[in-house]
Backbone as JSON, one array per atom type, in Angstrom:
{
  "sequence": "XXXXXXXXXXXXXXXXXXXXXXXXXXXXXXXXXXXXXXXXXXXXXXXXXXXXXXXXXXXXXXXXXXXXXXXXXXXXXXXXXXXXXXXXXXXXXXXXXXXXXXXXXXXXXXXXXXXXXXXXXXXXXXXXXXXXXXXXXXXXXXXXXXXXXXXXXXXXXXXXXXXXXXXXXXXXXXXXXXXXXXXXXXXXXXXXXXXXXXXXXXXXXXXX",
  "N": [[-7.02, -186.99, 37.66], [-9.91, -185.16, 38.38], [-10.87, -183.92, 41.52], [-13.86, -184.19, 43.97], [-14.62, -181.55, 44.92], [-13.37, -180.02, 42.84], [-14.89, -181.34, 40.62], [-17.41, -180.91, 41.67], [-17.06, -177.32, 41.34], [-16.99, -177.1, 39.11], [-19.55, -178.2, 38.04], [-21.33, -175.94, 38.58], [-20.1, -173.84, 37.54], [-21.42, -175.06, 34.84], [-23.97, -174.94, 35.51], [-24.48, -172.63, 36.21], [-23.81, -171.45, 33.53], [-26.14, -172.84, 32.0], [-28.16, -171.42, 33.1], [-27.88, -168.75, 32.29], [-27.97, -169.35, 29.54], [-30.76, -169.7, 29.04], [-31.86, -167.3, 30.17], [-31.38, -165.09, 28.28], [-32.91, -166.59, 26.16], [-34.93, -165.7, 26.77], [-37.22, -162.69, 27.53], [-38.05, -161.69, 30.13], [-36.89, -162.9, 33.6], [-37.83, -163.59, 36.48], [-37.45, -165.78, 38.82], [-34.96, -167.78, 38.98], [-34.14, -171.12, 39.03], [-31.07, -173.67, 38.74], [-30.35, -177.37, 38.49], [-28.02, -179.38, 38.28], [-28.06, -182.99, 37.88], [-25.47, -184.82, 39.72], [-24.93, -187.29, 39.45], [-23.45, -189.94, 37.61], [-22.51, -187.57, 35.51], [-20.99, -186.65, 33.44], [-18.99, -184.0, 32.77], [-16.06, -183.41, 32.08], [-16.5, -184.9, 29.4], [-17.6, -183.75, 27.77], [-21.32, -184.47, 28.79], [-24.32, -184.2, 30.12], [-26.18, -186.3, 32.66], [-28.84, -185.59, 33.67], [-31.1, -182.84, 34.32], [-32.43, -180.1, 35.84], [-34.66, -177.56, 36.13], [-36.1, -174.75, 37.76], [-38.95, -172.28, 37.6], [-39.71, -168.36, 37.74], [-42.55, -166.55, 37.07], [-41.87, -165.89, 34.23], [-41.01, -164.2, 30.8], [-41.66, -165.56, 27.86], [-40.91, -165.08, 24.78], [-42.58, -163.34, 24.86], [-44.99, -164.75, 25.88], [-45.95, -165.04, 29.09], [-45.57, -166.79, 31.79], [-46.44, -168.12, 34.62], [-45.01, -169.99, 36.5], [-42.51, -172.36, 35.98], [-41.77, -175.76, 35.22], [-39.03, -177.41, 34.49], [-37.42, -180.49, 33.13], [-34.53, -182.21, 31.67], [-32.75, -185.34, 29.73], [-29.82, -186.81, 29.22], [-28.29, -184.93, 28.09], [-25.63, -184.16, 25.52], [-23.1, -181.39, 25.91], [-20.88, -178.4, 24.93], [-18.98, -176.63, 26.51], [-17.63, -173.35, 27.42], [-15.8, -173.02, 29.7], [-14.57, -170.37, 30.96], [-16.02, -168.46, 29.47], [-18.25, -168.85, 30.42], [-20.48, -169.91, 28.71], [-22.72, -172.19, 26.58], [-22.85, -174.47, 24.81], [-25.27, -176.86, 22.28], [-24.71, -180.33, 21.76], [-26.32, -182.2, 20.35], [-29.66, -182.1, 19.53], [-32.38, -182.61, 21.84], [-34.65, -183.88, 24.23], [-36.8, -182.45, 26.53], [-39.08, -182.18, 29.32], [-41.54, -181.05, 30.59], [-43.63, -178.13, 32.93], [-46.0, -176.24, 32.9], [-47.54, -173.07, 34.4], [-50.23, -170.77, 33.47], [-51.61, -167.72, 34.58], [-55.11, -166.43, 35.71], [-54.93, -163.72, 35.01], [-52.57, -163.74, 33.29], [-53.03, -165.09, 31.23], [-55.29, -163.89, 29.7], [-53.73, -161.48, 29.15], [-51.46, -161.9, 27.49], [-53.36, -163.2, 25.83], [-54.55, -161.21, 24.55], [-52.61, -159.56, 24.08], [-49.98, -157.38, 21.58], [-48.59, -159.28, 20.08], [-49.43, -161.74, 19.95], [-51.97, -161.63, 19.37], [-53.58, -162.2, 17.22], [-54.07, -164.95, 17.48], [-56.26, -164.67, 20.23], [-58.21, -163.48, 18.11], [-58.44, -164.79, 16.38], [-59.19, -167.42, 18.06], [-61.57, -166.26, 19.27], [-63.0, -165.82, 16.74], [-63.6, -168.34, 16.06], [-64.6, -169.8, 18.12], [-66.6, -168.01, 19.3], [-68.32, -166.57, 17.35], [-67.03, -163.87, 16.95], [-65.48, -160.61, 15.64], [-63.16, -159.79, 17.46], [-61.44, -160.13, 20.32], [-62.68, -159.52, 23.61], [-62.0, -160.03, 26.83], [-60.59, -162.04, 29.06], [-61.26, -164.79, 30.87], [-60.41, -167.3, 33.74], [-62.2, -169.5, 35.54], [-62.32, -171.05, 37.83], [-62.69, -174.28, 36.94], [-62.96, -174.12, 34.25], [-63.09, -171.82, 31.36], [-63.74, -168.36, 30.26], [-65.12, -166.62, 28.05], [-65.18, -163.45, 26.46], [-66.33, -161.8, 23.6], [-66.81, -159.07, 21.02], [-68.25, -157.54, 17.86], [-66.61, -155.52, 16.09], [-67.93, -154.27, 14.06], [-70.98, -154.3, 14.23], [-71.12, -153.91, 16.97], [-71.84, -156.05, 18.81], [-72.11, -158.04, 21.45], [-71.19, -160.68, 22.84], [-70.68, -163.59, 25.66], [-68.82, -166.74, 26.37], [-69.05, -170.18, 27.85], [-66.04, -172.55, 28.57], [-64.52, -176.03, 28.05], [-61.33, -177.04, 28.47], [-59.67, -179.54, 27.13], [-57.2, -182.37, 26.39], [-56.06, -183.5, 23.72], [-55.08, -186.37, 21.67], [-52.19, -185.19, 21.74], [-52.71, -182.05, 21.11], [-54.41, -179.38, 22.12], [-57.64, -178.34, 23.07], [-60.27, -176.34, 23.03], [-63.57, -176.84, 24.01], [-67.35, -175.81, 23.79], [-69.28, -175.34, 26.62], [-71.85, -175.61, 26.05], [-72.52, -176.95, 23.74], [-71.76, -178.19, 20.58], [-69.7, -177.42, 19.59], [-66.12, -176.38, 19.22], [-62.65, -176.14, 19.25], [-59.23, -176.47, 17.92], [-56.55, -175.7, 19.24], [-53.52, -174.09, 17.59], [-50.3, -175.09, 17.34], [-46.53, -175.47, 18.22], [-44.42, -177.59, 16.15], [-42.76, -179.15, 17.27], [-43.45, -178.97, 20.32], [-44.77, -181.03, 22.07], [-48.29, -181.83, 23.53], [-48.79, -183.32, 26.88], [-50.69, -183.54, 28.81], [-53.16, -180.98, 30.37], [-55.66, -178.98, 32.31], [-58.06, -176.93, 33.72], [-57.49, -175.14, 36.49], [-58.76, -173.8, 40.17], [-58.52, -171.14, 39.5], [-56.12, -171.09, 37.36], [-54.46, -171.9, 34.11], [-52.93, -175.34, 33.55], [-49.9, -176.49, 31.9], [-48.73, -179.58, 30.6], [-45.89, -180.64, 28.96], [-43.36, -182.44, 26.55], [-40.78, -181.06, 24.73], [-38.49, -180.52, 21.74], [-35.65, -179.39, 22.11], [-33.33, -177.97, 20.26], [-29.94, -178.04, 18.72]],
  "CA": [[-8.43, -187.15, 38.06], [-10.5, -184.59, 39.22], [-11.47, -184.05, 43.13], [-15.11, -184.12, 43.96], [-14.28, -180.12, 45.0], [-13.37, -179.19, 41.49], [-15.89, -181.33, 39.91], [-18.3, -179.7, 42.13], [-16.97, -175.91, 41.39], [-17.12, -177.1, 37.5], [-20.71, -178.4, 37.69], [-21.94, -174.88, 39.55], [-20.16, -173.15, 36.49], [-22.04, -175.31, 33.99], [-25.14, -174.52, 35.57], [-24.6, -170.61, 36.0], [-23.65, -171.06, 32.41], [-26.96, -172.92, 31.41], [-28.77, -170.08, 33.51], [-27.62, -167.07, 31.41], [-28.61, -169.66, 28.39], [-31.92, -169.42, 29.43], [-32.04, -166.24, 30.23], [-31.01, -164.54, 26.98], [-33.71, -166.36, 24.95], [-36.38, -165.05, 27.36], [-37.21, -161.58, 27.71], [-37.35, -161.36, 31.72], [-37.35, -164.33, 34.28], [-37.9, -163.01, 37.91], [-36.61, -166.02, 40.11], [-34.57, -169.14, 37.7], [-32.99, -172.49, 39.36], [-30.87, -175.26, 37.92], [-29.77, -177.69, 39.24], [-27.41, -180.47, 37.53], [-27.63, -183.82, 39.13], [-24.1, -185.2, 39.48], [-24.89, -189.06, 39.08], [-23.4, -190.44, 36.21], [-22.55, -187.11, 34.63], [-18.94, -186.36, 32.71], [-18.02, -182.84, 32.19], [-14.41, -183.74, 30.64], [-16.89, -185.74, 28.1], [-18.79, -183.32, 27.84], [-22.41, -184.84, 29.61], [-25.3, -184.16, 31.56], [-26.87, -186.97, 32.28], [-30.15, -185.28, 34.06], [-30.85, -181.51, 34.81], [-33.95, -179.76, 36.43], [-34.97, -176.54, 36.04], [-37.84, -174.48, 38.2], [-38.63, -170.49, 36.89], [-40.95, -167.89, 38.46], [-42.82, -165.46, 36.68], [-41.11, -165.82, 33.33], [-41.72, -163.86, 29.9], [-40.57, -166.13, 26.87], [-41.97, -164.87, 23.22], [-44.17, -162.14, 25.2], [-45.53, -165.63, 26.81], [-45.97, -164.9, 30.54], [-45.79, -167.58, 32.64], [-45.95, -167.7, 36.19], [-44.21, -171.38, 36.9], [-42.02, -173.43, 35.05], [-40.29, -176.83, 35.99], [-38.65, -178.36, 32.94], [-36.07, -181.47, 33.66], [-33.76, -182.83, 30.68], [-32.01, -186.49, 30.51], [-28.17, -187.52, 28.36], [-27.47, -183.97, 27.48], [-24.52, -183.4, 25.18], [-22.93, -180.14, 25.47], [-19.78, -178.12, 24.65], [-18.78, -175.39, 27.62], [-16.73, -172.58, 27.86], [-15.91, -172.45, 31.19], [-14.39, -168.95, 31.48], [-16.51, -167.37, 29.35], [-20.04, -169.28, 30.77], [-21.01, -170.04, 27.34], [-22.65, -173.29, 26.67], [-23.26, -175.0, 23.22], [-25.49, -178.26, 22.81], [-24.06, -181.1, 20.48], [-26.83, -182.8, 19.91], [-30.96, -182.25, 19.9], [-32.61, -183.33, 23.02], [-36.32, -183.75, 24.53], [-37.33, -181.58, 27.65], [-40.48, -182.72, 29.93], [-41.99, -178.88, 30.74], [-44.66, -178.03, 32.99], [-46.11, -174.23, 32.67], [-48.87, -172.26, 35.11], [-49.9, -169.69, 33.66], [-53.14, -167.15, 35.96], [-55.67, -166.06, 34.56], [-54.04, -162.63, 34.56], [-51.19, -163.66, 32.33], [-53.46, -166.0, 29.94], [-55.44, -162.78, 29.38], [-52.36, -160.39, 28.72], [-51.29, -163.16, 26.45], [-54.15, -163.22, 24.07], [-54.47, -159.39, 24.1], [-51.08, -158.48, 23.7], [-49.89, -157.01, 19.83], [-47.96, -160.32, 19.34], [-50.58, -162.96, 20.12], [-53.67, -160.7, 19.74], [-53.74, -162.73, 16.0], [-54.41, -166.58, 17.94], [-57.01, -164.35, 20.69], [-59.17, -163.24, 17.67], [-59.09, -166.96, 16.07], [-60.22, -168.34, 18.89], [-62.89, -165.63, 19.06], [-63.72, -165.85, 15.88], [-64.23, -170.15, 15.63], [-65.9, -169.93, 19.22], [-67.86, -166.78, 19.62], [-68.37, -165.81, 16.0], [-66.92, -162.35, 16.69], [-64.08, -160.34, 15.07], [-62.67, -158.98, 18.73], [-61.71, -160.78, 21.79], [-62.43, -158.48, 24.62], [-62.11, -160.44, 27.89], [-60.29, -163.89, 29.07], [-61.34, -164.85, 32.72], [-60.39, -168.68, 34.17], [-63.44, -169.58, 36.21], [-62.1, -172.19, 38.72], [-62.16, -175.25, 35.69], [-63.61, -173.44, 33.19], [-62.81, -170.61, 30.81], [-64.54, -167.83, 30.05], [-64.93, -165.06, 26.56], [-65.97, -162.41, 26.05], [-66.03, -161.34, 22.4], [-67.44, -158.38, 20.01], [-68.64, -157.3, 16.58], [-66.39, -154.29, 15.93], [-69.08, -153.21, 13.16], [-72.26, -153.68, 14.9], [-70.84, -153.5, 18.65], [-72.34, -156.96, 19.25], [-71.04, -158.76, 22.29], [-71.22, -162.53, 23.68], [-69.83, -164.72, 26.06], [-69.21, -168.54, 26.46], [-68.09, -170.91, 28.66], [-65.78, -173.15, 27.46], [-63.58, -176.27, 28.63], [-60.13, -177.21, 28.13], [-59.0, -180.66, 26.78], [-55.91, -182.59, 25.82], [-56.29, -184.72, 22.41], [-53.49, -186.55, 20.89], [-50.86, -184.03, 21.78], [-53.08, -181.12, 20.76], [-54.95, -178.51, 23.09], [-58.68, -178.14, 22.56], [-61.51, -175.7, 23.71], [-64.7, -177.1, 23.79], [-67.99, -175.06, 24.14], [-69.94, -176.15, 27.61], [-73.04, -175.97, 26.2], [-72.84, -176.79, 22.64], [-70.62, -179.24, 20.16], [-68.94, -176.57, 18.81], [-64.72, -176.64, 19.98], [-61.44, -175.44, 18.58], [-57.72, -176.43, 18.13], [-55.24, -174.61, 19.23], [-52.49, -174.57, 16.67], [-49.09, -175.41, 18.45], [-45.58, -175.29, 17.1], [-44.41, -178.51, 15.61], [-41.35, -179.28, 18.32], [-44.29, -179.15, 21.12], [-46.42, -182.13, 22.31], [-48.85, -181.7, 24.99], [-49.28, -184.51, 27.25], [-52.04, -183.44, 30.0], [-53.52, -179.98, 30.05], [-56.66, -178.31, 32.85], [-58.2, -175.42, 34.41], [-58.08, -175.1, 38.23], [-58.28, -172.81, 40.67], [-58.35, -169.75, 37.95], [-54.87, -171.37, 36.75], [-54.2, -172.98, 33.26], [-51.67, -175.75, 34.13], [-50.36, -177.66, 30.75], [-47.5, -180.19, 30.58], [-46.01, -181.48, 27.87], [-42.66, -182.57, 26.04], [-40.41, -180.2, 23.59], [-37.47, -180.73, 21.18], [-34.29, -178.47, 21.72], [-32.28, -177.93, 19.07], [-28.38, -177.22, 18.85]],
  "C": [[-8.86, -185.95, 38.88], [-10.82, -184.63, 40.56], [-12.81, -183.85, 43.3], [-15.23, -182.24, 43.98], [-14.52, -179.51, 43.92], [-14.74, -179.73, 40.19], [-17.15, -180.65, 40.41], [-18.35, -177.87, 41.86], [-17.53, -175.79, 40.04], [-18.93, -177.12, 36.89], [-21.45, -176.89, 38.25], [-21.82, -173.83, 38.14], [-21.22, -172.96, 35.45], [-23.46, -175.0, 34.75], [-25.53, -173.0, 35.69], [-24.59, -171.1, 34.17], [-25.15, -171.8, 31.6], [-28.38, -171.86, 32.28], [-28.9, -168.96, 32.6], [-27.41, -167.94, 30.1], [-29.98, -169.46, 28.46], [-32.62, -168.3, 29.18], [-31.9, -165.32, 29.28], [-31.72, -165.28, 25.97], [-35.2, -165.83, 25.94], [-36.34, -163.72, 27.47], [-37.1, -161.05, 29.47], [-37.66, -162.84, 32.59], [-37.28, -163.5, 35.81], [-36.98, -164.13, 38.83], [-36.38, -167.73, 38.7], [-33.72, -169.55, 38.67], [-32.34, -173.47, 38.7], [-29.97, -175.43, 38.52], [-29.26, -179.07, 38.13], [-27.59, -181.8, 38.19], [-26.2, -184.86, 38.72], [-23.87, -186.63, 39.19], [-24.67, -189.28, 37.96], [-22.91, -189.33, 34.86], [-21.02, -186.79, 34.57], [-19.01, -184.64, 32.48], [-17.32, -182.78, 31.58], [-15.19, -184.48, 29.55], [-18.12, -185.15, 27.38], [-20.89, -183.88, 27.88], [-23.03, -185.08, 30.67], [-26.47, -185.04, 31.65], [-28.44, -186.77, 32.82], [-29.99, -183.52, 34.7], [-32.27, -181.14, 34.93], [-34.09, -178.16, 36.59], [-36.34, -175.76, 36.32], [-37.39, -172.83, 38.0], [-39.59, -170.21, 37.29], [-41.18, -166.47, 37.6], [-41.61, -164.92, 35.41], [-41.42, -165.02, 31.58], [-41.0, -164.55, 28.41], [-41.61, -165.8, 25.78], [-42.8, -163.87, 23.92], [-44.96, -163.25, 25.55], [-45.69, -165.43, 28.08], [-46.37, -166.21, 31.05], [-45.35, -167.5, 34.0], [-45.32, -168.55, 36.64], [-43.96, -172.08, 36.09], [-41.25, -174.3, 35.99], [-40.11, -177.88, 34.62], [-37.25, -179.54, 33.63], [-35.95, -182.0, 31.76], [-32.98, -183.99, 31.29], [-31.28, -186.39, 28.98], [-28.7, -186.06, 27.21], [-26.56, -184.11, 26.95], [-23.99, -181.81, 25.04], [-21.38, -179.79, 25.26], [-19.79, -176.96, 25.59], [-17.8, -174.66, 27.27], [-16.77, -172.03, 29.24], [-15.71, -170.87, 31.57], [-15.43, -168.05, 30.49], [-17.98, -167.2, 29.44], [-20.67, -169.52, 30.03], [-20.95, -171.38, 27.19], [-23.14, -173.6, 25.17], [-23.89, -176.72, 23.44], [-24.89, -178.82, 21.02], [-25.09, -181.88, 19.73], [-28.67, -182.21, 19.75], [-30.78, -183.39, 20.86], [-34.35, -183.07, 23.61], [-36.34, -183.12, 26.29], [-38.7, -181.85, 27.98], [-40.49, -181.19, 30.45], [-43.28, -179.19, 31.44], [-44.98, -176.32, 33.44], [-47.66, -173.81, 33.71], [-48.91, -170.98, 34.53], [-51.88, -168.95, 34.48], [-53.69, -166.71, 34.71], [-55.51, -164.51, 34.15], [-53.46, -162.93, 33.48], [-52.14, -164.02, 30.74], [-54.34, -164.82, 29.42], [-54.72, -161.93, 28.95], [-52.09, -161.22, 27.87], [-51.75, -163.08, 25.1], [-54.62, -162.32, 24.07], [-53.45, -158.67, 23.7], [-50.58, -158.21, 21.89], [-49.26, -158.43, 19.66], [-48.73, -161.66, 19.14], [-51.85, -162.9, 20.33], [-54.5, -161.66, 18.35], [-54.56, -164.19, 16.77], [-55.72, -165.98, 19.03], [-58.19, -164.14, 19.38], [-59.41, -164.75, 16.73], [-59.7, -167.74, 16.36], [-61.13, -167.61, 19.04], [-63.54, -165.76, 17.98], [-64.25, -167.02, 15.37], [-65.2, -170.17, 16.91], [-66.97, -169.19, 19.55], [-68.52, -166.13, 18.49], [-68.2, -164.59, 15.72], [-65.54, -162.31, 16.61], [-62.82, -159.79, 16.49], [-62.65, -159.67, 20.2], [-61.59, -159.75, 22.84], [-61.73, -158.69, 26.06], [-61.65, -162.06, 28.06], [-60.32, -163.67, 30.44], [-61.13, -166.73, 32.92], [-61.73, -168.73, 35.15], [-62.99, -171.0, 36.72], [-62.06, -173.19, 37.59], [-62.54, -174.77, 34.54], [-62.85, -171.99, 32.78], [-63.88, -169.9, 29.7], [-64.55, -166.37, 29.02], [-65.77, -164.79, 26.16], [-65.51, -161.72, 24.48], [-66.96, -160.2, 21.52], [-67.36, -158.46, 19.17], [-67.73, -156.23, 16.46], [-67.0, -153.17, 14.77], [-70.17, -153.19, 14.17], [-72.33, -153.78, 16.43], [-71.66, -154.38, 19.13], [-71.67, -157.7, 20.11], [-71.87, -160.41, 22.69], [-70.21, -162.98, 24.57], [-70.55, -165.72, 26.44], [-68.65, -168.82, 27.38], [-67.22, -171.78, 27.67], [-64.12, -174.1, 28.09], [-62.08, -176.95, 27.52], [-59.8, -179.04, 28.23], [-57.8, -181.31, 26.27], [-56.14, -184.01, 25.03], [-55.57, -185.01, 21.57], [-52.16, -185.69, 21.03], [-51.57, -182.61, 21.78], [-54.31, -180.25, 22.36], [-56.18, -178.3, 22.26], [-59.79, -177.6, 23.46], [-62.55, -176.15, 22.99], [-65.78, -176.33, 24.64], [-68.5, -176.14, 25.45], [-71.34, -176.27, 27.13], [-73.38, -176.52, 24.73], [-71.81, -177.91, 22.33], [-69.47, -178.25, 20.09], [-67.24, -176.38, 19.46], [-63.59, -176.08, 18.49], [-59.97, -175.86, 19.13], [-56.74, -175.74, 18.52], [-54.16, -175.48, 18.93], [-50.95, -174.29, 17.56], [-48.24, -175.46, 17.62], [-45.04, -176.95, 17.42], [-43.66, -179.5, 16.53], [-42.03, -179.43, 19.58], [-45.17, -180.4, 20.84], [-47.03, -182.28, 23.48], [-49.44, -183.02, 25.42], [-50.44, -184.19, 28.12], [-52.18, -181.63, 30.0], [-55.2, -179.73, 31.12], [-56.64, -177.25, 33.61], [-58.73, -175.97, 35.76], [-57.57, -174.24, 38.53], [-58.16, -171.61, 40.31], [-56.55, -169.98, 37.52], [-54.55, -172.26, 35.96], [-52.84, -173.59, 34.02], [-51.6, -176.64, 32.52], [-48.78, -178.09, 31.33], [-47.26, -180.92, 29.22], [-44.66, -182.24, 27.65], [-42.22, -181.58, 25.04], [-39.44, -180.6, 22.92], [-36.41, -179.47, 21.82], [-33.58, -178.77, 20.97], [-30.85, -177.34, 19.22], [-28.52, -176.22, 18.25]]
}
């Protein structure tokens, strides 16, 4: 039988080692915690029966986010202790909640990788080919969009809803609104703008 000591040194491993899992599918994370909680969980059987995870100023997919706190419950995994390498045995659901400023959410939908979903939503809400400008406005969000033929510009207001799982901008002054298309493994439970800071929360799948 283990000593609380060694199961304690073991669980410190497994969490360095789901750290530098983390960290290697994101591109940079500035400040990452996890923490295992030891109630109920086996190591020799391999399981974690609850784990919590808070991240600062994180870039996943060219995503920027400035705060994450994700918790997981009845992990299976497979460890290598010496070489910090963790494997999961099973799929598992992750509760996630993300801040990102209105800095980031701007860089975001300007950047070459997600400049495609910025002119979408410019082009269903503002009727222009060019999103120029994303500003949060205390609950509200705010775009600026052009013509790149006839150098025509607009902006809207425009608020943020959460419908069936799905994320939806609706104009403030008009019917007019838009889906944002989400990947399939995501379901958003609550989702608003405060403060100039999207906050969404949702649920995700992980996959082995």
């Amino acid at each position: 039988m283990q000593s609380n000591s060694e199961k304690g040194f073991i669980l410190k491993i497994i969490e360095s080692s789901l750290a530098l899992w983390i960290r290697t599918r994101c591109r940079s994370i500035n400040k990452l915690t996890v923490k295992i909680n030891p109630s109920n969980t086996s190591i020799t059987k391999g399981y974690i029966s609850e784990v919590f995870i808070t991240g600062k100023d994180i870039n996943f997919q060219n995503i920027p986010i400035d705060y994450l706190q994700l918790s997981g419950k009845e992990i299976q995994i497979k460890a290598n202790i010496l070489g910090k390498k963790i494997y999961f045995n099973k799929n598992f659901i992750v509760k996630w909640e993300i801040n990102i400023s209105s800095r980031s959410l701007e860089e975001l939908l300007l950047s070459d990788q997600w400049n495609w979903l910025g002119s979408l939503i410019c082009q269903k809400l503002l009727g222009m080919n060019h999103l120029d400008k994303v500003k949060i406005k205390n609950d509200y969000l705010e775009l600026t969009g052009s013509n790149t033929i006839t150098s025509n510009t607009k902006i809207d207001d425009f608020n943020l809803n959460c419908t069936n799982g799905e994320l939806i901008l609706t104009n403030k002054n008009s019917s007019g609104s838009f889906q944002i298309p989400m990947d399939e493994s995501i379901s958003i439970k609550n989702a608003y703008l405060k403060n100039c800071v999207l906050s969404v929360f949702g649920k995700a799948k992980i996959y082995q």
